[in-house]
C-alpha positions, 0 to 999 in steps of 0.5 A: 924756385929751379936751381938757378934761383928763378920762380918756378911755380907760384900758387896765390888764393884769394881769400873772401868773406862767405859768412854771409847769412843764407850760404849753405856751402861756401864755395872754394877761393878762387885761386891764381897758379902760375908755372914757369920754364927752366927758361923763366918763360911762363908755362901755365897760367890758371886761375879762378877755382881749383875744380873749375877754372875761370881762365886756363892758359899753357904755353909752348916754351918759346912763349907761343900760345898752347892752350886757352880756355876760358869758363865764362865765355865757354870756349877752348883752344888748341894750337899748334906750335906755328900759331895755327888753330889745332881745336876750337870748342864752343860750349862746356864739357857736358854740352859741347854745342860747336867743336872743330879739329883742324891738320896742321895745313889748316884743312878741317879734320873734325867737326861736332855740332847740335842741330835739331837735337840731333848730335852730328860729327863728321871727319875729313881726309887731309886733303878736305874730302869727307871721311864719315858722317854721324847723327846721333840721338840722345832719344832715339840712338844712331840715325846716320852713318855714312864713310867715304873712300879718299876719292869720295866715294861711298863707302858704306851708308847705314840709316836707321830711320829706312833700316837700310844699309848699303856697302860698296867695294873700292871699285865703286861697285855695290857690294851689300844691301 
């Protein structure tokens, strides 16, 4: 409890049955943690188990979503304190299948996805223009690496697989091969 006498944190187990025969190791209780602002408006809300919750949420202290995760559906969100999108993840922390950054004008700042298993992250300018692009091989290492200037153009390009890079002034002129 805070000084004024209201709930501040508020931690609950859940106590289950694991003498059943054939447990080696019984997991731990899931639990349920709650936090609260000064305000008596929820802060966080956890609960499954301690090392890995089920369910995580925290929010800004007007009550406005934060942050939500959630283990069985594998998704984590972000948000800014307007309700617009700030991060999207689609899969677990090991193998993150989809991710998505966004500025606060909602324009894509970050992207992360897997295809042909080959890793691919590409950032982008405030104003949407691509930034850098990079594939990535568990197997074979860095494929890909491409940046651009704010207007667009290349700046430097680098593949792996031709074992060639390029670089270009500002002036759009080749400045390396």
């Amino acid at each position: 409890y805070n000084g004024y006498g209201k709930l501040r944190e508020l931690n609950k187990n859940v106590w289950y049955n694991y003498n059943k025969i054939g447990d080696e190791r019984p997991k731990l209780p899931p639990t349920i943690s709650k936090k609260y602002y000064s305000n008596g408006q929820l802060e966080s809300l956890i609960h499954g188990y301690v090392t890995s919750p089920l369910l995580e949420k925290q929010f800004y202290r007007n009550g406005q979503l934060k942050y939500y995760k959630n283990g069985e559906e594998k998704v984590i969100k972000e948000f800014y304190p307007d309700n617009s999108l700030k991060r999207l993840v689609i899969g677990d922390v090991y193998n993150i299948s989809f991710e998505n950054e966004f500025y606060e004008n909602g324009i894509l700042s970050k992207e992360k996805y897997i295809k042909n298993n080959v890793n691919i992250q590409k950032t982008y300018y405030k104003n949407g223009i691509l930034k850098t692009e990079d594939h990535y091989s568990r197997e074979k290492g860095q494929l890909l690496k491409t940046i651009y200037f704010e207007d667009g153009y290349l700046e430097y390009y680098e593949n792996a697989e031709e074992q060639l890079t390029k670089e270009y002034h500002p002036n759009h002129k080749l400045k390396r091969i």
